[in-house]
C-alpha positions in Angstrom: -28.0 112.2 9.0 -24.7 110.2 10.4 -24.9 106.7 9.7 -25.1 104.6 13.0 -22.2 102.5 14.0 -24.9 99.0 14.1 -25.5 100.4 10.3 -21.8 100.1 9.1 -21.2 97.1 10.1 -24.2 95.8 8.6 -22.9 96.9 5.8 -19.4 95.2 6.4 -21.4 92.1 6.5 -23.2 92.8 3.5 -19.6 93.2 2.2 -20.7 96.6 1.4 -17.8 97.6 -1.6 -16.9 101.0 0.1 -16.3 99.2 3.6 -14.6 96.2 1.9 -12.0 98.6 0.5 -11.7 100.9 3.5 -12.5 99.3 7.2 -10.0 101.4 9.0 -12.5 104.4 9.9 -14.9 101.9 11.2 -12.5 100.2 13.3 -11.5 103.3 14.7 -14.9 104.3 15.7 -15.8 101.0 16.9 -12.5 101.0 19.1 -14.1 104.5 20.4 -17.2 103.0 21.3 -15.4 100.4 23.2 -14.9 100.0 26.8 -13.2 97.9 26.4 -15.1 95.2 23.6 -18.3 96.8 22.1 -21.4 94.1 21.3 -22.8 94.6 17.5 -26.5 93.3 17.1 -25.7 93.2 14.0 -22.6 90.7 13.9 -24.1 89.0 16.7 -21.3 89.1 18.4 -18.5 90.6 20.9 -16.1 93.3 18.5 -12.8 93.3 20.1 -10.3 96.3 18.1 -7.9 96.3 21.0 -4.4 95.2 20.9 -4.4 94.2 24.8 -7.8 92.6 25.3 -7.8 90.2 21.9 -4.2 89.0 23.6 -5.6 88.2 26.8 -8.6 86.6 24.6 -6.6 84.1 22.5 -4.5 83.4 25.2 -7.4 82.1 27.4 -8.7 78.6 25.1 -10.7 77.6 28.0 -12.9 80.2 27.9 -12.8 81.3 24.3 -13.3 78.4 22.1 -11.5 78.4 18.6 -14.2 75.6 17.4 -16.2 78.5 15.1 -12.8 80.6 14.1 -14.9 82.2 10.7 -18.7 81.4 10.5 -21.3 83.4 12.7 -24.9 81.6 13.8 -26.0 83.6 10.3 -23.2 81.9 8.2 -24.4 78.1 9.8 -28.4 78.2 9.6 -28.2 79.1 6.0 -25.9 76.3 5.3 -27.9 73.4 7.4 -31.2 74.9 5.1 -29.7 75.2 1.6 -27.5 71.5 2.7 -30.9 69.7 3.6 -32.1 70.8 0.0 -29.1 70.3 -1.5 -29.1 66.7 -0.6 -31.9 66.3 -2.8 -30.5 66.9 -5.9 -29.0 64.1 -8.4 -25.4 63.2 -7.3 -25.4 65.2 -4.2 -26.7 62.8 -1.3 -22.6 61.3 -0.4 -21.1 64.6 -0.8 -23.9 66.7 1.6 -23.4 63.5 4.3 -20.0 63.8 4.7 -20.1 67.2 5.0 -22.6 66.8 7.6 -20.2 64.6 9.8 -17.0 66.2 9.0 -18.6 69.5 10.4 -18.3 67.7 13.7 -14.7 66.8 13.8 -12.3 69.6 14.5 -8.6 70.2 13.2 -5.9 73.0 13.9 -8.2 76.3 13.5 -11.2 75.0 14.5 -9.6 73.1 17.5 -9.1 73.4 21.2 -6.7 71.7 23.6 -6.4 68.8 24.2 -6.5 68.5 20.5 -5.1 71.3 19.1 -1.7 70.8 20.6 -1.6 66.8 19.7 -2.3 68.4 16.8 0.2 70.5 16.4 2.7 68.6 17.9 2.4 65.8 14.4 2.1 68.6 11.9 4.7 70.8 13.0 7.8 69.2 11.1 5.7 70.2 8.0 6.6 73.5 7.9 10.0 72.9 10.3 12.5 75.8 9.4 15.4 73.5 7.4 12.5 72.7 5.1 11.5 76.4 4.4 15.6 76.9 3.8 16.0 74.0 1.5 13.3 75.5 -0.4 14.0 79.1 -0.3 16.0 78.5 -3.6 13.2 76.9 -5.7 10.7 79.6 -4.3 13.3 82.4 -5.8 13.1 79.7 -9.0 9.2 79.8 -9.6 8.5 83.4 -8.4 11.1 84.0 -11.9 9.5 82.1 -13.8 6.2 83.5 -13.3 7.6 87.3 -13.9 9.8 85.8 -17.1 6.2 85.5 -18.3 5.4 89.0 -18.6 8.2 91.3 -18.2 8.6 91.5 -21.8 5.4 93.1 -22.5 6.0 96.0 -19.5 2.6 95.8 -18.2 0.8 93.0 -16.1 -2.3 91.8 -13.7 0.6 91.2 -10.7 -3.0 89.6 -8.5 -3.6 87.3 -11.2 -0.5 87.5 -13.2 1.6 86.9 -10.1 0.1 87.1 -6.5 -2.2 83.9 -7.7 0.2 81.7 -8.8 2.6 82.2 -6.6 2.2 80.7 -3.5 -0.6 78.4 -5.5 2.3 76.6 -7.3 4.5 76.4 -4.3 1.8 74.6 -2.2 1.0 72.4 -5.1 5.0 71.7 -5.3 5.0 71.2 -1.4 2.6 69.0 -1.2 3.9 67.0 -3.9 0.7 67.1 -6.5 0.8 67.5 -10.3 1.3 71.1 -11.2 -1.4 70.9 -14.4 -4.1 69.9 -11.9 -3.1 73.9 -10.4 -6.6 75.0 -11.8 -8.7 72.4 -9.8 -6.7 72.9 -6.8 -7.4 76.4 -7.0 -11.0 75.8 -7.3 -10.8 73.8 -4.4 -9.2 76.3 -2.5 -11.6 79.1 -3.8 -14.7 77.3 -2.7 -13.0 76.5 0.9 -13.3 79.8 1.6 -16.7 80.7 0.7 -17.4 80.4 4.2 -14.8 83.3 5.2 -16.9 86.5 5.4 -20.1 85.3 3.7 -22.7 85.8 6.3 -25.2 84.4 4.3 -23.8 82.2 1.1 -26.3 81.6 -1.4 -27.2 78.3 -2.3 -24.9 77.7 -5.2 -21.8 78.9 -2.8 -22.8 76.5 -0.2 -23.1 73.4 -3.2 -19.7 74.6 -4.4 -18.5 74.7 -0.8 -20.0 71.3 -0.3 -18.9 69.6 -3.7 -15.8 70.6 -3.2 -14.8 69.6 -0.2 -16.3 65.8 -1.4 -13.8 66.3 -4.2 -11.2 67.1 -2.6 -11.5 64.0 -0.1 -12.0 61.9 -2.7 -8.6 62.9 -4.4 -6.2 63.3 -1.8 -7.5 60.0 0.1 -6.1 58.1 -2.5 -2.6 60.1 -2.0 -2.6 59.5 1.9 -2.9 55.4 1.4 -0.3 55.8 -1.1 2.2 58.3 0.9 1.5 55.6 4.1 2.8 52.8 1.9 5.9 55.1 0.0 6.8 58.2 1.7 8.0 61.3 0.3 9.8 64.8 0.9 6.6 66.3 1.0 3.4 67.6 3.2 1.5 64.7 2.1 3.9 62.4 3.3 3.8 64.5 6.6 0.6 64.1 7.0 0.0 60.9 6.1 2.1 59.5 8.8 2.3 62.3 11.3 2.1 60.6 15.3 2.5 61.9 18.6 3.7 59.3 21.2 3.1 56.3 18.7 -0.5 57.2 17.8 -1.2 58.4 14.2 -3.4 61.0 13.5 -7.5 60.3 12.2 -8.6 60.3 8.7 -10.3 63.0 9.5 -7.5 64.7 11.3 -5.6 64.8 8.0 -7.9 65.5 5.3 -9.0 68.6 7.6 -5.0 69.7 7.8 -4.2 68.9 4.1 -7.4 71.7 3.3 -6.0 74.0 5.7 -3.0 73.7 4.6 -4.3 74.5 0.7 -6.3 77.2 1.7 -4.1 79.5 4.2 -0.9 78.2 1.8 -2.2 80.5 -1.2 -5.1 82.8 -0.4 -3.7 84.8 2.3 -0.3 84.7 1.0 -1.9 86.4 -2.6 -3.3 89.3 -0.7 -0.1 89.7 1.2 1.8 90.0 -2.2 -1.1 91.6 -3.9 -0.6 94.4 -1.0 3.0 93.9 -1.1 2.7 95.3 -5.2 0.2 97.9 -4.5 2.2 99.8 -2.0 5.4 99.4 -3.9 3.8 100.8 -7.3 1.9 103.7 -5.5 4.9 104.6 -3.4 7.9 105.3 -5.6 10.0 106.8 -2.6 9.5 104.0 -0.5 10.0 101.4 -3.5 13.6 103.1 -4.5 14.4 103.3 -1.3 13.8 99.7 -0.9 14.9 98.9 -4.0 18.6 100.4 -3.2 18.8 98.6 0.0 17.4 95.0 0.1 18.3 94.8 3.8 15.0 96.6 4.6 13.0 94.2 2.5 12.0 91.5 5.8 11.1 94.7 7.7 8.8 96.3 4.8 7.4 92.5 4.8 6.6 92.8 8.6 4.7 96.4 8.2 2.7 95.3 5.2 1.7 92.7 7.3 0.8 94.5 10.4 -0.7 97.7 8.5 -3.2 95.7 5.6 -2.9 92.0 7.3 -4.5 89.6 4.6 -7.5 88.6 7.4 -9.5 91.3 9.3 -10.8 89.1 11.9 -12.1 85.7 13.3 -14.9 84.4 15.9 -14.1 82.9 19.6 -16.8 81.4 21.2 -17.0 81.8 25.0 -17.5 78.1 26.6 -18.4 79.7 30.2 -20.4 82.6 31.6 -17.4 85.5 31.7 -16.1 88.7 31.3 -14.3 91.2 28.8 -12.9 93.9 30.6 -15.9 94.2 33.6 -18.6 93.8 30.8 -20.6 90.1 31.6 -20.7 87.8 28.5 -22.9 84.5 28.7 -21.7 81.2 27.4 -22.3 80.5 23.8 -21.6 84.1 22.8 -19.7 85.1 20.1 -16.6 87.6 19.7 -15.0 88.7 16.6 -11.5 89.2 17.1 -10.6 92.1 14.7 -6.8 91.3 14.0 -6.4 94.2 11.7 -7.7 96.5 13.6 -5.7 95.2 17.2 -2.6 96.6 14.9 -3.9 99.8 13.9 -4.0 100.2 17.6 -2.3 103.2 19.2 -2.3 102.4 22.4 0.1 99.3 21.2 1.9 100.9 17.8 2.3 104.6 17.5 0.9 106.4 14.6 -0.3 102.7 13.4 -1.9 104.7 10.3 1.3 105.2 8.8 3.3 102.9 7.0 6.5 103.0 8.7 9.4 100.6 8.1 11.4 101.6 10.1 9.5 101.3 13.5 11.5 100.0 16.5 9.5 97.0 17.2 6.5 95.6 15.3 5.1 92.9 17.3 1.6 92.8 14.9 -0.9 90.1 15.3 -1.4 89.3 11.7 -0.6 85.5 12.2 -2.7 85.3 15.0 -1.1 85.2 19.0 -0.8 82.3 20.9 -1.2 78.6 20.5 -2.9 79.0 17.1 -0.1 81.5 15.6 -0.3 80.0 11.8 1.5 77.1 11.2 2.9 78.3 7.8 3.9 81.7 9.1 7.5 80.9 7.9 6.6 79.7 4.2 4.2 83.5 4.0 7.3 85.6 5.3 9.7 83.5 2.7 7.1 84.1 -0.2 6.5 88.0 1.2 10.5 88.5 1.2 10.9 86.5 -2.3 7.9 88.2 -3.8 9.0 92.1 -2.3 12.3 91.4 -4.1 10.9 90.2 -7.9 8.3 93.1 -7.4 11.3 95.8 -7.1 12.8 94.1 -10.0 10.7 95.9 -12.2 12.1 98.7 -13.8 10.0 101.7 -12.8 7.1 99.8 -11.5 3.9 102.3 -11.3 0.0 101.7 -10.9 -1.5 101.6 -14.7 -3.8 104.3 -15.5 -6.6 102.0 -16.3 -6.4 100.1 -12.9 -9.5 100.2 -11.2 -10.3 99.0 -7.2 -11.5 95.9 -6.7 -11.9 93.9 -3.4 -12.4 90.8 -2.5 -16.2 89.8 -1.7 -15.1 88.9 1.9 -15.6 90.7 5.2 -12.8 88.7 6.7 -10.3 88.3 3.9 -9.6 91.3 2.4 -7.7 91.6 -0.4 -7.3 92.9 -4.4 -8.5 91.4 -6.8 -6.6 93.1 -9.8 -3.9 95.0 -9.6 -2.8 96.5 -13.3 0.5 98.4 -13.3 3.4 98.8 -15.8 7.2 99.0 -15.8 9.7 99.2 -18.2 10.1 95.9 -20.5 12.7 93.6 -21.1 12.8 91.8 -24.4 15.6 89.5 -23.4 13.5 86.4 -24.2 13.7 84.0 -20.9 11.1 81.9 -21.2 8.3 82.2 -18.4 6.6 79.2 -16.4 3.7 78.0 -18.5 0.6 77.1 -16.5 -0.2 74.4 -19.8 3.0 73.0 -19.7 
């Protein structure tokens, strides 16, 4: 018997392993069933696949409300339950009441305007486009360092190896923080985004989540005070004195930024690269093709982005009674914006099941649209181009025999979480960066 459409997406939100490596055939059909958004009982929410519609969506704030951008009703009620119990345990009372009111404030993605575009409008410079250029040297610096590591042994992990601790030591480096703290920093970041396609976190996810965050606080407080009193060249500094017409931004306003920042500055930009390597040592044509004419690197960059985008989807809330496309949707409903799918949209990109560099335009949504188009799209296309060009550096590059699938255990962030392959050696000795050092 055909499985039911309600019953696939369950099982996306189960993060079912088949659907978490594959989504595209249930996009399709869920785009099919569409006319023009189709309501899942199962998400709880509005599914919008269509390139058109989820423009007209994001570009509408007052009626679609950013506030909830990655956790459905199912993702909050577990957290208030397991918090409430959580509070309870030795240690835990501070961290669970802070949580509690910093859930209230909002900050870049889970803003609206007014906010969003004071916002915006301080944290800007942080990512402003003589910075990226100043820094595209010492990006080229690291990413060689890291492959120095292992090219001599011909064979690597290039997610773990590489795609990890990547952009994780250029965010570190940006925001101006000792690189041997990298590990807890990466924890950090981890635990961020156990909210991010966990419909229903257990309680050890939601402590993690929780402790954390307190952590986190806690360490880069102490930084803030110190970047107020002795600025920098760095995002802390930014932050730390960011204004718009004289008036600084809250505490809250920049502890919220500085975890985005961490978070979107290395997890999205690994599955970018980890993609980035899978297609390039599954596709040998395509890779010595590239690899004979760099010039085509920015526009592979752009298609691996629009054709496996590092984040499937995120939530809108509507803030009125309205409409999508004739269909009447009440106030406090949800709608999951499904990003990846908008750009495997025919209607908007022909043959978008193909990866095809060499398409005349490629205007994908992968960074979002609109006033929330990600703040750190420049530093992810720098690290995508710098990353493309190491990758082809690598004699013969191939998928190892022994690699096996793995996803990531996330219905909205979808990504590897190994990728094995080999290439010829070189036993010239450089010396690669040291994560101990």
């Amino acid at each position: 018997m055909t499985e039911s459409l309600e019953g696939r997406i369950q099982r996306l939100l189960d993060r079912d392993e088949e659907l978490l490596a594959s989504p595209w055939e249930l996009f399709d059909d869920v785009r099919s069933a569409s006319d023009p958004a189709y309501y899942s009982e199962a998400m709880g929410a509005w599914v919008i696949t269509g390139y058109q519609l989820l423009r007209e969506v994001v570009l509408d704030p007052e009626t679609w409300s950013n506030r909830s951008p990655t956790a459905t009703y199912e993702f909050r009620n577990p957290v208030a339950d397991h918090a409430s119990a959580i509070e309870q345990e030795p240690g835990m009372a501070e961290a669970v009441r802070r949580f509690r009111n910093r859930s209230r404030g909002r900050v870049l993605n889970t803003a609206d305007p007014p906010e969003h575009v004071r916002q915006r409008r301080a944290l800007n410079r942080a990512f402003r486009p003589s910075r990226l250029r100043a820094l595209e040297p010492e990006v080229k610096s690291v990413s060689d360092q890291l492959i120095a590591k292992f090219l001599p042994r011909g064979r690597a992990d290039l997610v773990q190896e590489y795609a990890v601790l990547f952009p994780m030591v250029m965010i570190s480096r940006m925001l101006g923080v000792p690189e041997e703290e990298l590990e807890m920093f990466k924890g950090w970041s981890d635990d961020f985004a156990i909210p991010i396609g966990r419909a229903r976190p257990s309680r050890d996810e939601v402590r993690s989540y929780i402790k954390s965050e307190y952590e986190f606080d806690e360490y880069f407080t102490a930084l803030v005070e110190q970047r107020q009193a002795e600025p920098r060249d760095d995002l802390i500094s930014d932050v730390a004195n960011a204004e718009v017409d004289g008036e600084p931004l809250t505490y809250e306003e920049r502890m919220g930024a500085l975890r985005q920042f961490l978070l979107a500055g290395n997890e999205t930009t690994t599955t970018l690269l980890s993609n980035i390597g899978h297609r390039l040592a599954t596709n040998h044509e395509l890779r010595d093709r590239l690899a004979s004419n760099r010039d085509l690197v920015p526009a592979f960059v752009e298609e691996a982005l629009r054709h496996e985008g590092p984040v499937t989807g995120l939530y809108r809330v509507a803030t009125r009674d309205t409409q999508l496309g004739g269909k009447p949707v009440a106030k406090g409903e949800f709608a999951w914006l499904a990003f990846a799918a908008a750009n495997r949209d025919p209607e908007a990109c022909p043959v978008p099941q193909v990866f095809d560099i060499d398409r005349e335009s490629n205007d994908h949504v992968a960074f979002g649209y609109g006033e929330h188009y990600c703040i750190g799209q420049g530093l992810a296309r720098l690290e995508g181009k710098v990353g493309t060009n190491a990758m082809l550096d690598l004699p013969n590059l191939a998928l190892a025999d022994d690699h096996t699938y793995n996803y990531m255990d996330s219905f909205i962030l979808r990504g590897l979480t190994q990728l094995l392959v080999t290439f010829d050696p070189d036993n010239s000795g450089a010396d690669g960066w040291n994560m101990d050092k």
